[in-house]
VEXFIPA-89045 format. One record per residue (C-alpha): residue number from 0; residue in three letters; x, y, z. Coordinates in pm, 1 decimal. Example, Ala and Ser with C-alpha at 12.3 -4.5 7.8 and 13.67 -1.06 7.14 Angstrom:
2
PT   pos   code       east      north         up
PT     0    ALA     1230.0     -450.0      780.0
PT     1    SER     1367.0     -106.0      714.0
This chain:
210
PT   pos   code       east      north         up
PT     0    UNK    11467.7     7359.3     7658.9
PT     1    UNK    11150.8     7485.1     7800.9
PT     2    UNK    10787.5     7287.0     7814.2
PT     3    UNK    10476.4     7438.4     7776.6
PT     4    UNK    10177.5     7218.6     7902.3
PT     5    UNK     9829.7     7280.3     7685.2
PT     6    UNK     9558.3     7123.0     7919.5
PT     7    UNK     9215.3     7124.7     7740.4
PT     8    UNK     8941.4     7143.2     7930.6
PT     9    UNK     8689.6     7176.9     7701.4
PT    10    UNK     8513.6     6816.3     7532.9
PT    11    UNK     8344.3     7065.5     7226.3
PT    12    UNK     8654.6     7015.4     7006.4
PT    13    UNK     8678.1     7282.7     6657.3
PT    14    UNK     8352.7     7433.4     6822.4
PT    15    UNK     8540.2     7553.5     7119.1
PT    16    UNK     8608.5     7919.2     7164.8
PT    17    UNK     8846.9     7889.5     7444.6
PT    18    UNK     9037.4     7646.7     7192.2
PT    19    UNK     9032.9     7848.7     6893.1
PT    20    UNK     9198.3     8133.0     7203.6
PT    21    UNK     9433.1     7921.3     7308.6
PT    22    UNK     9512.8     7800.6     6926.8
PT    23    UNK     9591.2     8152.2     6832.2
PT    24    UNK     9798.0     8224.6     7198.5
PT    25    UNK     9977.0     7919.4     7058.9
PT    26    UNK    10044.9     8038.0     6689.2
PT    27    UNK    10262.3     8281.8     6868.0
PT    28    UNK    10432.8     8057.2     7106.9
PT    29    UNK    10542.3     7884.0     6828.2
PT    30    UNK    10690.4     8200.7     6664.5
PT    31    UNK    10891.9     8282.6     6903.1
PT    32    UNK    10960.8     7999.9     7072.3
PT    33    UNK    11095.5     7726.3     6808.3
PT    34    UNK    11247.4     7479.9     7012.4
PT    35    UNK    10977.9     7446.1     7350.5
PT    36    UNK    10853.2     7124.8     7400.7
PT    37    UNK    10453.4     7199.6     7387.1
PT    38    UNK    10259.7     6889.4     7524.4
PT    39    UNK     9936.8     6877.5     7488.6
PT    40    UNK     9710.1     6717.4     7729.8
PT    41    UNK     9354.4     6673.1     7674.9
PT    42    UNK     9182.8     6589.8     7976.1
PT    43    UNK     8902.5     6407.4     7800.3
PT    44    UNK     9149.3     6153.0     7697.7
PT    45    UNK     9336.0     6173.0     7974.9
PT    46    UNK     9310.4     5836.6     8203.4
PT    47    UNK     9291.7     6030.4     8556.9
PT    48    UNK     9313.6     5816.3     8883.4
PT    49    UNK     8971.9     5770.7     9059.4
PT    50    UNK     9080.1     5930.4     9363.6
PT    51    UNK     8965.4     5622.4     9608.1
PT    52    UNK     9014.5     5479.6     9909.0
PT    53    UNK     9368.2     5349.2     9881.7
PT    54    UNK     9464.9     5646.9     9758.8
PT    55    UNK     9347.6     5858.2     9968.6
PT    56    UNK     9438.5     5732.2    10262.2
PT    57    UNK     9811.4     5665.7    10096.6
PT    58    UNK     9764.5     6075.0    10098.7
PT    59    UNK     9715.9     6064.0    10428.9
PT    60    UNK    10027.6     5916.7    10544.2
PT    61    UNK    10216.6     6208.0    10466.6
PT    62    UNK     9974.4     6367.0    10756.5
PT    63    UNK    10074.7     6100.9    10989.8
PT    64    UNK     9784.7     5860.4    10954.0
PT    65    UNK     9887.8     5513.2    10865.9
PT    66    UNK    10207.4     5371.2    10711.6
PT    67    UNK    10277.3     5392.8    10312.2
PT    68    UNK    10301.4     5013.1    10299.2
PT    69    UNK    10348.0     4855.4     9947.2
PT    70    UNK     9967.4     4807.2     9813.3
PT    71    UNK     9922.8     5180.6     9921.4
PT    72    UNK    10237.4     5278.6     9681.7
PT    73    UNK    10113.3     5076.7     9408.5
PT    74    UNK     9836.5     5315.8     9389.0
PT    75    UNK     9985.1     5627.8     9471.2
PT    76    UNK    10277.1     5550.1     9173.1
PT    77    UNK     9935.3     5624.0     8932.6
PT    78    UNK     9876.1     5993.1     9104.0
PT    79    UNK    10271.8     6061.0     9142.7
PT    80    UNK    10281.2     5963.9     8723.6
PT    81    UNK     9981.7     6207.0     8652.8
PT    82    UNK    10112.7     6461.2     8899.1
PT    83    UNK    10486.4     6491.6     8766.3
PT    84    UNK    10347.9     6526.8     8420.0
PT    85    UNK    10198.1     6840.2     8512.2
PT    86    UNK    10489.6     7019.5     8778.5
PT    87    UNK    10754.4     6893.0     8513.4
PT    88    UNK    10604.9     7137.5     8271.2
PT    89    UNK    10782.6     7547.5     8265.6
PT    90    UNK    10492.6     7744.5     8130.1
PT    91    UNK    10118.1     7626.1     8120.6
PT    92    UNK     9849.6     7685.1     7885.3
PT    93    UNK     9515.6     7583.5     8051.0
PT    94    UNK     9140.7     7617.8     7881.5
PT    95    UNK     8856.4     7697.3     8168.3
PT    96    UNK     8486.2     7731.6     8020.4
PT    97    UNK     8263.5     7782.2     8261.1
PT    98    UNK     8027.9     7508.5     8367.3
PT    99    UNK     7759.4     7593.0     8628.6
PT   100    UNK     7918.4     7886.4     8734.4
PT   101    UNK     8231.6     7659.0     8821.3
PT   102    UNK     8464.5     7475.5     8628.7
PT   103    UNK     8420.7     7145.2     8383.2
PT   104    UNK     8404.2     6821.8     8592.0
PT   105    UNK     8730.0     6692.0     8436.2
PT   106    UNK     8911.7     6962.7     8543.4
PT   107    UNK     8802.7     6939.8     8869.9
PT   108    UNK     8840.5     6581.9     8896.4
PT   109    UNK     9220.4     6625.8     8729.8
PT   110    UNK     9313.2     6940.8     9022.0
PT   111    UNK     9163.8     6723.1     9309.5
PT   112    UNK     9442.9     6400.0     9197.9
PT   113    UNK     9747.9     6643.8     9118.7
PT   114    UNK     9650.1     6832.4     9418.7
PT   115    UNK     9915.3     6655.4     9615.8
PT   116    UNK    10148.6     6692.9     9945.6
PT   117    UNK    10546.4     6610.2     9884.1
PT   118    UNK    10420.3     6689.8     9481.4
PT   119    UNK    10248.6     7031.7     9440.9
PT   120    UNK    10223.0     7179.4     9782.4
PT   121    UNK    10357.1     7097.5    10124.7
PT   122    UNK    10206.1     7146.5    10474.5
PT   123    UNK    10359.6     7259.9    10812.1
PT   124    UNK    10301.4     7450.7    11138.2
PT   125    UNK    10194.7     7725.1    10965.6
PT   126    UNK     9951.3     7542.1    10731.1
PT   127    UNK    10016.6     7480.3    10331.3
PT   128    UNK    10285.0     7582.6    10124.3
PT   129    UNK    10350.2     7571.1     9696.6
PT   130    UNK    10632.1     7349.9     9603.3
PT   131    UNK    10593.9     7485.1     9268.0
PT   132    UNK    10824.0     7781.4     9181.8
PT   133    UNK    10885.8     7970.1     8906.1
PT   134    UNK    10615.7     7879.2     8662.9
PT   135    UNK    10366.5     8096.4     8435.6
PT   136    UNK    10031.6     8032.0     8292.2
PT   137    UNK     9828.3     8175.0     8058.1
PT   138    UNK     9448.3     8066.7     8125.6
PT   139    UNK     9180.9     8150.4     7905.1
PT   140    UNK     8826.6     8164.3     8055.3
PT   141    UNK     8480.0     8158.2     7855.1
PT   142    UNK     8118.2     8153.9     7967.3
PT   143    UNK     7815.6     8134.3     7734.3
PT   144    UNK     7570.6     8356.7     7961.9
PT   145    UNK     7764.9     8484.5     8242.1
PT   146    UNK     7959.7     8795.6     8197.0
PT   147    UNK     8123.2     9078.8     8458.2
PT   148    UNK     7798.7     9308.3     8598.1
PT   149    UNK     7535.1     9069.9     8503.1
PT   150    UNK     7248.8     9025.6     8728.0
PT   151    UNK     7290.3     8732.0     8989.5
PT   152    UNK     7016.1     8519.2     8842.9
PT   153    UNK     7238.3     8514.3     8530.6
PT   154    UNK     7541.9     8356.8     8778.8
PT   155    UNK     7782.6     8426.4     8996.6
PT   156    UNK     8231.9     8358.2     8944.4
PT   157    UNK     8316.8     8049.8     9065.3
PT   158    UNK     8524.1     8008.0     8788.3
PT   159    UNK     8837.6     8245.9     8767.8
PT   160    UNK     8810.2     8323.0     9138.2
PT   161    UNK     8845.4     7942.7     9234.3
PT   162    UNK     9125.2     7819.8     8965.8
PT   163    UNK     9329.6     8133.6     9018.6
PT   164    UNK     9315.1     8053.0     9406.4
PT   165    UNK     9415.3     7676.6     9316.8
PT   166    UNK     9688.4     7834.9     9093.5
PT   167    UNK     9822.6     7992.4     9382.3
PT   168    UNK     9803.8     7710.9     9608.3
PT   169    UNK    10073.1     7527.5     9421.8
PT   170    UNK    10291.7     7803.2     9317.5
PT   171    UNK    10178.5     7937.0     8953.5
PT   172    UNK    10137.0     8342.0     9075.6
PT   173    UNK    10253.2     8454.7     8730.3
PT   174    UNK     9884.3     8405.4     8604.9
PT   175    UNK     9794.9     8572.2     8269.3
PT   176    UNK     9465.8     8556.6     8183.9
PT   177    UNK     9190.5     8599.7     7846.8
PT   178    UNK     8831.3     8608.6     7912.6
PT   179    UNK     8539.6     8565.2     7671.1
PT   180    UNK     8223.9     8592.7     7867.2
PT   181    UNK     7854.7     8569.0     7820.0
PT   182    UNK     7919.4     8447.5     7431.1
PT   183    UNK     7568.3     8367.0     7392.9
PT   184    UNK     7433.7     8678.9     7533.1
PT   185    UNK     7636.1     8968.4     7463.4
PT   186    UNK     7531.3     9163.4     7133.1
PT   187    UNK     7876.2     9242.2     7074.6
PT   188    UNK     8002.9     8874.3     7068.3
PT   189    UNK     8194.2     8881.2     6756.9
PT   190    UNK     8394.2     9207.7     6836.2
PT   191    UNK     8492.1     9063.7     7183.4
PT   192    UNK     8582.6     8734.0     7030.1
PT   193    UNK     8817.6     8877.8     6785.9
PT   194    UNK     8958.5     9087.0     7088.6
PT   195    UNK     9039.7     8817.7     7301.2
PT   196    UNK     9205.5     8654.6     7015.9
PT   197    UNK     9447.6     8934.4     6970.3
PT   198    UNK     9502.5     8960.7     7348.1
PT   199    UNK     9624.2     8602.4     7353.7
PT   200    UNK     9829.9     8681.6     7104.4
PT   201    UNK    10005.3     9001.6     7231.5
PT   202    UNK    10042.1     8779.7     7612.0
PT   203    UNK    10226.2     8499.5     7420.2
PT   204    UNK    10419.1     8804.8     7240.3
PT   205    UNK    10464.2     8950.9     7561.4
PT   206    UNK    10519.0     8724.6     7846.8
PT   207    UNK    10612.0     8355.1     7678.9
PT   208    UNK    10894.1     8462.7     7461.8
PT   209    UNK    11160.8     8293.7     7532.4
Protein backbone atom coordinates (compact mmCIF):
# COMPACT_ATOMS: atom_id res chain seq x y z
CA UNK A 1 0.00 0.00 0.00
CA UNK A 2 1.43 3.19 -1.20
CA UNK A 3 1.74 6.73 0.91
CA UNK A 4 1.36 9.91 -0.47
CA UNK A 5 2.79 12.78 1.78
CA UNK A 6 0.67 16.33 1.40
CA UNK A 7 3.15 18.93 2.96
CA UNK A 8 1.43 22.39 3.16
CA UNK A 9 3.39 25.10 2.99
CA UNK A 10 1.14 27.67 2.85
CA UNK A 11 -0.34 29.33 6.60
CA UNK A 12 -3.47 31.18 4.32
CA UNK A 13 -5.72 28.11 4.81
CA UNK A 14 -9.33 28.05 2.29
CA UNK A 15 -7.68 31.32 0.83
CA UNK A 16 -4.81 29.44 -0.58
CA UNK A 17 -4.54 28.89 -4.27
CA UNK A 18 -1.79 26.43 -4.20
CA UNK A 19 -4.24 24.49 -1.73
CA UNK A 20 -7.32 24.68 -3.60
CA UNK A 21 -4.39 23.07 -6.65
CA UNK A 22 -3.29 20.62 -4.67
CA UNK A 23 -7.07 19.86 -3.32
CA UNK A 24 -8.19 19.23 -6.82
CA UNK A 25 -4.62 17.11 -7.79
CA UNK A 26 -5.91 15.24 -4.74
CA UNK A 27 -9.67 14.68 -5.78
CA UNK A 28 -8.05 12.57 -8.38
CA UNK A 29 -5.60 10.73 -6.32
CA UNK A 30 -8.33 9.62 -4.50
CA UNK A 31 -10.14 8.30 -7.64
CA UNK A 32 -7.84 6.27 -8.64
CA UNK A 33 -6.04 5.44 -5.93
CA UNK A 34 -8.58 4.04 -3.12
CA UNK A 35 -6.46 2.38 -0.82
CA UNK A 36 -3.01 4.99 -0.54
CA UNK A 37 -2.33 6.10 2.69
CA UNK A 38 -2.41 10.13 2.11
CA UNK A 39 -0.85 11.91 5.21
CA UNK A 40 -1.13 15.14 5.47
CA UNK A 41 1.40 17.29 7.04
CA UNK A 42 0.96 20.84 7.64
CA UNK A 43 4.04 22.46 8.40
CA UNK A 44 2.43 25.23 10.41
CA UNK A 45 1.47 22.68 12.90
CA UNK A 46 4.19 20.77 12.50
CA UNK A 47 6.63 20.84 15.76
CA UNK A 48 10.08 21.03 13.67
CA UNK A 49 13.43 20.66 15.65
CA UNK A 50 15.29 24.02 16.15
CA UNK A 51 18.23 22.94 14.37
CA UNK A 52 20.83 23.91 17.37
CA UNK A 53 23.89 23.30 18.64
CA UNK A 54 23.60 19.73 19.82
CA UNK A 55 22.22 18.90 16.87
CA UNK A 56 24.24 20.11 14.71
CA UNK A 57 27.21 19.09 15.79
CA UNK A 58 25.50 15.38 16.39
CA UNK A 59 25.34 16.00 12.32
CA UNK A 60 28.66 16.42 12.30
CA UNK A 61 29.81 13.22 13.59
CA UNK A 62 28.85 11.46 10.65
CA UNK A 63 31.73 13.88 9.02
CA UNK A 64 34.16 12.73 11.53
CA UNK A 65 33.98 15.54 14.06
CA UNK A 66 33.24 14.39 17.52
CA UNK A 67 31.69 11.18 18.89
CA UNK A 68 27.67 10.57 18.84
CA UNK A 69 27.71 10.18 22.62
CA UNK A 70 24.26 9.73 24.35
CA UNK A 71 23.03 13.54 25.03
CA UNK A 72 23.95 14.11 21.27
CA UNK A 73 21.44 11.06 20.29
CA UNK A 74 18.83 12.27 22.48
CA UNK A 75 18.59 15.14 20.21
CA UNK A 76 19.23 13.76 17.00
CA UNK A 77 16.23 10.87 17.80
CA UNK A 78 13.87 14.37 17.31
CA UNK A 79 15.42 15.07 13.56
CA UNK A 80 15.69 11.13 12.72
CA UNK A 81 11.54 11.09 13.88
CA UNK A 82 10.79 14.19 11.60
CA UNK A 83 13.11 12.93 8.90
CA UNK A 84 11.68 9.23 8.51
CA UNK A 85 8.24 10.70 8.38
CA UNK A 86 9.05 12.30 5.26
CA UNK A 87 11.56 9.40 3.24
CA UNK A 88 8.91 6.76 4.52
CA UNK A 89 6.41 8.41 2.25
CA UNK A 90 6.13 6.79 -1.90
CA UNK A 91 4.75 9.79 -3.70
CA UNK A 92 4.80 13.49 -2.37
CA UNK A 93 2.48 16.24 -2.75
CA UNK A 94 4.26 19.51 -1.68
CA UNK A 95 2.63 23.30 -1.80
CA UNK A 96 5.53 26.11 -2.62
CA UNK A 97 4.12 29.85 -2.75
CA UNK A 98 6.55 32.05 -3.29
CA UNK A 99 7.79 34.27 -0.52
CA UNK A 100 10.42 36.93 -1.38
CA UNK A 101 11.31 35.44 -4.42
CA UNK A 102 12.21 32.20 -2.31
CA UNK A 103 10.32 29.84 -0.48
CA UNK A 104 8.03 30.20 2.95
CA UNK A 105 10.26 30.20 6.09
CA UNK A 106 8.69 26.93 7.34
CA UNK A 107 9.60 25.19 4.51
CA UNK A 108 12.89 26.21 4.63
CA UNK A 109 13.31 25.68 8.18
CA UNK A 110 11.54 21.94 7.67
CA UNK A 111 14.30 21.07 4.36
CA UNK A 112 17.30 22.42 6.45
CA UNK A 113 16.27 19.53 9.62
CA UNK A 114 15.30 16.60 7.11
CA UNK A 115 18.23 17.58 5.12
CA UNK A 116 20.22 14.82 6.70
CA UNK A 117 23.44 12.44 6.08
CA UNK A 118 22.78 8.45 6.78
CA UNK A 119 18.75 9.82 6.23
CA UNK A 120 18.23 11.68 2.90
CA UNK A 121 21.57 11.92 1.27
CA UNK A 122 25.00 10.48 1.88
CA UNK A 123 28.50 11.93 1.28
CA UNK A 124 31.79 10.37 -0.07
CA UNK A 125 34.97 10.96 -2.10
CA UNK A 126 33.15 12.17 -4.72
CA UNK A 127 30.94 14.58 -2.69
CA UNK A 128 26.96 13.98 -1.91
CA UNK A 129 24.79 11.38 -2.94
CA UNK A 130 20.51 10.82 -2.65
CA UNK A 131 19.61 7.94 -0.50
CA UNK A 132 16.21 8.44 -1.68
CA UNK A 133 15.16 6.28 -4.68
CA UNK A 134 12.31 5.79 -6.46
CA UNK A 135 9.98 8.50 -5.34
CA UNK A 136 7.67 11.12 -7.30
CA UNK A 137 6.34 14.48 -6.47
CA UNK A 138 3.98 16.61 -7.71
CA UNK A 139 4.80 20.35 -6.51
CA UNK A 140 2.62 23.10 -7.14
CA UNK A 141 4.19 26.62 -7.22
CA UNK A 142 2.27 30.12 -6.93
CA UNK A 143 3.48 33.71 -6.81
CA UNK A 144 1.23 36.77 -6.39
CA UNK A 145 3.45 39.26 -8.62
CA UNK A 146 6.15 37.31 -10.10
CA UNK A 147 5.51 35.49 -13.26
CA UNK A 148 7.95 33.91 -16.27
CA UNK A 149 9.32 37.22 -18.50
CA UNK A 150 8.54 39.78 -15.98
CA UNK A 151 10.87 42.57 -15.53
CA UNK A 152 13.61 41.99 -12.74
CA UNK A 153 12.30 44.68 -10.44
CA UNK A 154 9.14 42.52 -10.33
CA UNK A 155 11.62 39.37 -8.99
CA UNK A 156 13.71 36.95 -9.88
CA UNK A 157 13.11 32.45 -9.35
CA UNK A 158 14.45 31.45 -6.36
CA UNK A 159 11.65 29.42 -5.89
CA UNK A 160 11.26 26.39 -8.37
CA UNK A 161 14.94 26.61 -9.30
CA UNK A 162 16.06 26.09 -5.57
CA UNK A 163 13.37 23.31 -4.32
CA UNK A 164 13.71 21.38 -7.56
CA UNK A 165 17.62 21.41 -6.93
CA UNK A 166 16.88 20.28 -3.17
CA UNK A 167 14.51 17.66 -4.74
CA UNK A 168 17.29 16.32 -6.50
CA UNK A 169 19.68 16.35 -3.79
CA UNK A 170 17.85 13.63 -1.98
CA UNK A 171 16.63 11.57 -4.76
CA UNK A 172 12.96 12.83 -5.89
CA UNK A 173 14.00 13.38 -9.97
CA UNK A 174 10.47 12.34 -10.98
CA UNK A 175 9.33 16.03 -10.29
CA UNK A 176 5.92 17.06 -11.76
CA UNK A 177 5.15 20.36 -11.44
CA UNK A 178 1.82 23.19 -11.61
CA UNK A 179 2.56 26.77 -11.59
CA UNK A 180 0.23 29.72 -10.93
CA UNK A 181 2.25 32.84 -11.18
CA UNK A 182 1.87 36.53 -10.78
CA UNK A 183 -1.97 35.92 -9.41
CA UNK A 184 -2.23 39.40 -8.46
CA UNK A 185 -0.95 40.84 -11.58
CA UNK A 186 -1.82 38.95 -14.52
CA UNK A 187 -5.18 40.14 -16.27
CA UNK A 188 -5.88 36.74 -17.16
CA UNK A 189 -5.81 35.33 -13.53
CA UNK A 190 -8.96 33.49 -13.53
CA UNK A 191 -8.37 31.60 -16.90
CA UNK A 192 -4.86 30.49 -15.66
CA UNK A 193 -6.26 29.49 -12.33
CA UNK A 194 -8.81 27.25 -13.74
CA UNK A 195 -5.92 25.86 -16.03
CA UNK A 196 -3.69 24.90 -13.47
CA UNK A 197 -6.50 23.24 -11.77
CA UNK A 198 -7.14 20.94 -14.63
CA UNK A 199 -3.39 20.32 -15.09
CA UNK A 200 -3.20 18.96 -11.57
CA UNK A 201 -5.77 16.99 -12.32
CA UNK A 202 -4.69 15.34 -15.64
CA UNK A 203 -0.80 14.80 -13.62
CA UNK A 204 -2.63 12.90 -10.80
CA UNK A 205 -4.61 11.13 -13.84
CA UNK A 206 -1.48 10.67 -15.46
CA UNK A 207 1.46 9.97 -13.36
CA UNK A 208 -0.06 8.93 -9.63
CA UNK A 209 -2.35 6.20 -10.70
CA UNK A 210 -1.62 3.46 -9.15
Amino acid sequence: MKKLLHIISSPRKEKSKSGAIAHEFLEQYKLLNPDAIIDELNLWDLDIPTFDGDKAAAKMTFFGDGTLNEELKTSWDKVVEVTERFSSADEYLITVPMWNGGIPWVLKHYIDTISQPGLTFGFGAEGYFPLLKDKKACVVYTSGVYGAGVPIELGLDFQSTYFNWWLGLVGITDIHSVKFLGNLVNPEAEKEFSKALESASCIAKEFFAQ
